[in-house]
N, C-alpha and C positions, 0 to 999 in steps of 0.2 A: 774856066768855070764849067764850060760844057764836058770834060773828061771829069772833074768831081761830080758831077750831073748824073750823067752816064753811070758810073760807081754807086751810086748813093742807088739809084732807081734799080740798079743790075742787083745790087746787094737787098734789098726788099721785094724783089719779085722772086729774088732767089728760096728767100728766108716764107714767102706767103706761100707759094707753090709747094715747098715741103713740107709746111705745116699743114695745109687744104689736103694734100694726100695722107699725111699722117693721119688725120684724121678719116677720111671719107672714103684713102684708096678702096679696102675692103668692103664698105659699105655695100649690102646690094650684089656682093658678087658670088654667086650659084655655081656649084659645081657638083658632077654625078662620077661616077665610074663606075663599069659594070662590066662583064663577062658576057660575048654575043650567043653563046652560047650554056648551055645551065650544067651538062657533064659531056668529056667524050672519053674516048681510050688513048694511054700513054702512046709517043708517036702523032697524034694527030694536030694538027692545025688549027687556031681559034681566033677569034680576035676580043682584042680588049678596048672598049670604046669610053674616051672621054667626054665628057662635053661641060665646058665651062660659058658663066656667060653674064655679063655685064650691064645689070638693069638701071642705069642711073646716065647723068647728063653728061659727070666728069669722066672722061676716058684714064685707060690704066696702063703709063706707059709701058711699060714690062711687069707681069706676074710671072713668078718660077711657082714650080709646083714639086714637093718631092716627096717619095714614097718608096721605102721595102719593100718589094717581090721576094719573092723564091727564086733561086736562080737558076732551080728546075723548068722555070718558065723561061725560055731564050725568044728574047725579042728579035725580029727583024729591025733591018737598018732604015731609020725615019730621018728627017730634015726633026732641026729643033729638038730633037731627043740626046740623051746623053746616058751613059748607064756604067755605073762602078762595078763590077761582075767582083763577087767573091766565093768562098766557096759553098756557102747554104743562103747568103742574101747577096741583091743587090738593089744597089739605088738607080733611082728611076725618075730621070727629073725633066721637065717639058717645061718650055718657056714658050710665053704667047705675049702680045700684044692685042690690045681689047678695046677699041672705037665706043664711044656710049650706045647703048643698046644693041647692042651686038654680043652674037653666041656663037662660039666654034665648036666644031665636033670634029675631033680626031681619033682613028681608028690606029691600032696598033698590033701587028700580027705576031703572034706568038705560037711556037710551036711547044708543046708539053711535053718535056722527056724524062718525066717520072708520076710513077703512082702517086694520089695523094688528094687533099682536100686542102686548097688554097684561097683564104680569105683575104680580104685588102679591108684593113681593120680602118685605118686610116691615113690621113693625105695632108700632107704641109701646104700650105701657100704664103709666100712673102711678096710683095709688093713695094716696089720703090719711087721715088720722084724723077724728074726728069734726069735730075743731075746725079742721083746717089746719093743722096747728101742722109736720105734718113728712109728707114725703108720698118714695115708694119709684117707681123706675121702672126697666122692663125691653124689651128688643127683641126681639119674638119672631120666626125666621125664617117665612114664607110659601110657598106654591105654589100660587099661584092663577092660571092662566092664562087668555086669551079669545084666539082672532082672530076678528077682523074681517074679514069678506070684503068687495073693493068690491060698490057697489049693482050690481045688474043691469038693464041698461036691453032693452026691448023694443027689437028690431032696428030697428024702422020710425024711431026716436030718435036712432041712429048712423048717421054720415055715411060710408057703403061711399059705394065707389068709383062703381056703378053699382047700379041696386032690381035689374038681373037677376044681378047677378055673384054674389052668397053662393048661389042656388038654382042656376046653372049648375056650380058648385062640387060643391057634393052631388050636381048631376046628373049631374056628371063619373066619379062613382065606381061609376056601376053601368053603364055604357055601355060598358064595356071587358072582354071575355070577357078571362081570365085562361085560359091554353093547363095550366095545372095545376089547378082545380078542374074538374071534373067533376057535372053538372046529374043525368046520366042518358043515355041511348040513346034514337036516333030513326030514323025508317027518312031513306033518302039521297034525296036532293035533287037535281037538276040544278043544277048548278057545288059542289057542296061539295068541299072535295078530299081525292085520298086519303088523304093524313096522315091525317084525322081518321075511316076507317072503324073500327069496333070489330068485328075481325073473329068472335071469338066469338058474337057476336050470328049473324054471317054464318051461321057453320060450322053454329050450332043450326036457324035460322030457313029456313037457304039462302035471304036476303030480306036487300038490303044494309040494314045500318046504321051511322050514326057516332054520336060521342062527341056530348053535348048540353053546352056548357060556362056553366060559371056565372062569374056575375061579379064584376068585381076586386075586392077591398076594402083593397090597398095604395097608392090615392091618398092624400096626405097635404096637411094643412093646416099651415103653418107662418106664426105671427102675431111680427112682429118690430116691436120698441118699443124708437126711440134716445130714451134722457134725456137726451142729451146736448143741451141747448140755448146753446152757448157762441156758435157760431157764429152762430143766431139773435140770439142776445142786442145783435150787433154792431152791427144794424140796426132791433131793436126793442127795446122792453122786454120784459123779463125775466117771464114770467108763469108760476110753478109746477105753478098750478093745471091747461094745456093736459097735460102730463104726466100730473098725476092721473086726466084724460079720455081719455089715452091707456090707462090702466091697467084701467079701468072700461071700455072700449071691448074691449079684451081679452078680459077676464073674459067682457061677456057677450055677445060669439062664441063664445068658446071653450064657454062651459056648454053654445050651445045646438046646435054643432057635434057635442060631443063626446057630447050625446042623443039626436044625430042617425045616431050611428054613427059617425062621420067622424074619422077618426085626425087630433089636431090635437096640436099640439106649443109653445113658448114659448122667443124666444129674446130675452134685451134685454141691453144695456152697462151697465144698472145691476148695483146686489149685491144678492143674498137676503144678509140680514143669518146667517142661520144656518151662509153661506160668504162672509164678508164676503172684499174683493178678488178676488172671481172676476167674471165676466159670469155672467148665467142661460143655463143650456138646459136646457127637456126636452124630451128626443126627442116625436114622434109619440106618443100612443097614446088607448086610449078604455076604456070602463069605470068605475066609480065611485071605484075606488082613484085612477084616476089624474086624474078631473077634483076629488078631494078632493086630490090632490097640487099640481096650478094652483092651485086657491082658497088654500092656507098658501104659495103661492108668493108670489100678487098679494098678500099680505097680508104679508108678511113683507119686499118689496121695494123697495128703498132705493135713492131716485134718484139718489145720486152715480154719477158717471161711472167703471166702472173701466176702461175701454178704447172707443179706437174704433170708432163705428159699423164705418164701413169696413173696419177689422180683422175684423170678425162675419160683416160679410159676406163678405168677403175668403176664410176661412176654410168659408162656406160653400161657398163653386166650388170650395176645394181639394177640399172632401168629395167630391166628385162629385155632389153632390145634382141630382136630374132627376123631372121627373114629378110636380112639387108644385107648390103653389099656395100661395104668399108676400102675406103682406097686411103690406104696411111704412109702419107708423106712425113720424110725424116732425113736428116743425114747419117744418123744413125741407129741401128737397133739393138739398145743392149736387154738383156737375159729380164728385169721387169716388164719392160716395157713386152718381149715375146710370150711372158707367162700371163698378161692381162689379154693378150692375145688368139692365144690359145685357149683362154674360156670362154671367150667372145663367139670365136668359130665352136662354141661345145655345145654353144645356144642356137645355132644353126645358122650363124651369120655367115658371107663368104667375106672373106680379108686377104688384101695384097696389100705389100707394101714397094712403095717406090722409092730409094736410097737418093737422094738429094746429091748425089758424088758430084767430085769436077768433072767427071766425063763420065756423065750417065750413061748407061747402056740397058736401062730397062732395071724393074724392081724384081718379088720374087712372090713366089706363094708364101705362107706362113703355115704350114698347116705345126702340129704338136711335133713331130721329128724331127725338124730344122728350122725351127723359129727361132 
């Protein structure tokens, strides 16, 4: 009697414990994930922090937890981690054990080895009873974001057009008195002209003087990057990655321009995914706001083609744009794309272009004779 006993009792503690979890495993139980930190550059080291946690009396014998990564994010090796690696996702599944009132936090170190802007949309949890017998699952939404900046390459690593053209650039920008900033007053010169006395100075001093004038800071940088490689394609294979190096070639001009002072700007025929179907532009400008604006740009940007190079540029002669210095990244340069260029430089812009090849060796001038 006491083994039908035993049975009877084992068989409804079995049957009330899977049902009590069925019901209440989930009840109560809180989970976060997040990114320790908010952007860094491809290459660098982050960490991804969990933290689950169990507000109630009933404990949970095992929660798993699973969720899609990018598999641009390479996790380090953790206890309790498990990860299916494939070639654009993988699964990412963490198993805990949860005592009542109790909250774990788990950190997960991740190294970033691509450009990009990676959200964790959302996250599985299932929860079983002691035995397996019956197990409950929920999706919880997320908001985890990260970008990813491209790497930054040391100038000397990027194939410019010429080692003097980027310092003639910046040196461009202070060699031009601007006739509206004003330095100060100086006593007058032999040949300075009169336009420029400040007669005040005169009237006090009776001792001529003119205007001392400062220099320009409206020279502008404009970096232009065709994704468009169809036409390349026709004559070579198809290589993604020269784009990618177009993109990182970008970025780090632009960081070290826009430290430099140097109003620089971004214009490509792909899409920021945030305005899918547009081309990119951002005007000129400098400051931290707006070189933090380029880096979620280069990170956020999607090499499909929404329009033509030529169009871009096309559209820049309509601007009137004059007085800028165009650095036009490409794999290739065919005879359109050199004729919108040559009117570009007829408005007194300077333009180089830098050939996107497998083994760069530097771009070229464009002037009208050999564009």
């Amino acid at each position: 009697m006491r083994l039908e006993s035993f049975i009877f009792f084992a068989f409804i503690f079995t049957a009330l414990q899977s049902f009590i979890f069925h019901l209440f495993g989930l009840k109560r139980v809180r989970y976060t994930r997040t990114f320790a930190d908010r952007a860094v550059f491809a290459g660098d080291e982050t960490e991804m922090v969990e933290e689950i946690a169990n507000n109630k009396w009933l404990p949970v014998p095992w929660i798993r937890l699973e969720a899609s990564i990018s598999a641009h994010l390479r996790f380090g090796k953790q206890e309790n981690l498990h990860i299916n690696r494939g070639l654009i996702w993988q699964n990412h599944r963490s198993l805990f054990t949860l005592m009542p009132f109790t909250m774990i936090r788990r950190r997960h170190r991740i190294v970033c080895l691509r450009r990009g802007v990676y959200r964790l949309a959302t996250v599985s949890l299932t929860v079983g009873d002691l035995f397996g017998l019956s197990r409950q699952s929920r999706t919880i939404p997320l908001d985890a974001e990260l970008f990813v900046y491209p790497q930054l390459l040391p100038l000397a690593q990027i194939p410019l057009p010429s080692h003097s053209w980027l310092g003639e650039v910046l040196a461009r920008r202070f060699v031009a008195p601007d006739p509206f900033l004003t330095a100060g007053v100086r006593e007058y010169q032999s040949g300075d002209p009169l336009r420029m006395m400040h007669w005040k100075s005169f009237a006090r001093t009776n001792v001529p003087h003119v205007r001392q004038l400062d220099f320009t800071a409206d020279h502008r940088l404009l970096l232009y990057l065709n994704v468009d490689a169809e036409w390349q394609a026709k004559t070579t294979p198809l290589d993604p990655e020269r784009i990618e190096r177009g993109i990182m070639y970008a970025a780090s001009i632009a960081h070290f321009t826009v430290s430099q002072g140097l109003a620089t700007g971004f214009v490509c025929n792909g899409q920021d995914t945030a305005a899918p179907g547009m081309p990119v532009r951002i005007e000129a400008g400098t400051g931290n706001a707006h070189m933090e604006r380029l880096h979620k740009t280069f990170a956020r940007l999607d090499t499909v083609r929404s329009c033509s190079i030529e169009t871009l540029l096309q559209q820049e002669r309509e601007r009137g744009t004059t007085q800028t210095d165009i650095l036009f990244m490409t794999t290739y340069l065919n005879e359109a794309s050199a004729d919108q260029i040559r009117a570009l430089k007829q408005l007194g812009n300077a333009v180089e272009v830098m050939l996107l090849g497998e083994h760069e060796s530097g771009g070229r001038d464009t002037d009208a004779g050999n564009a």
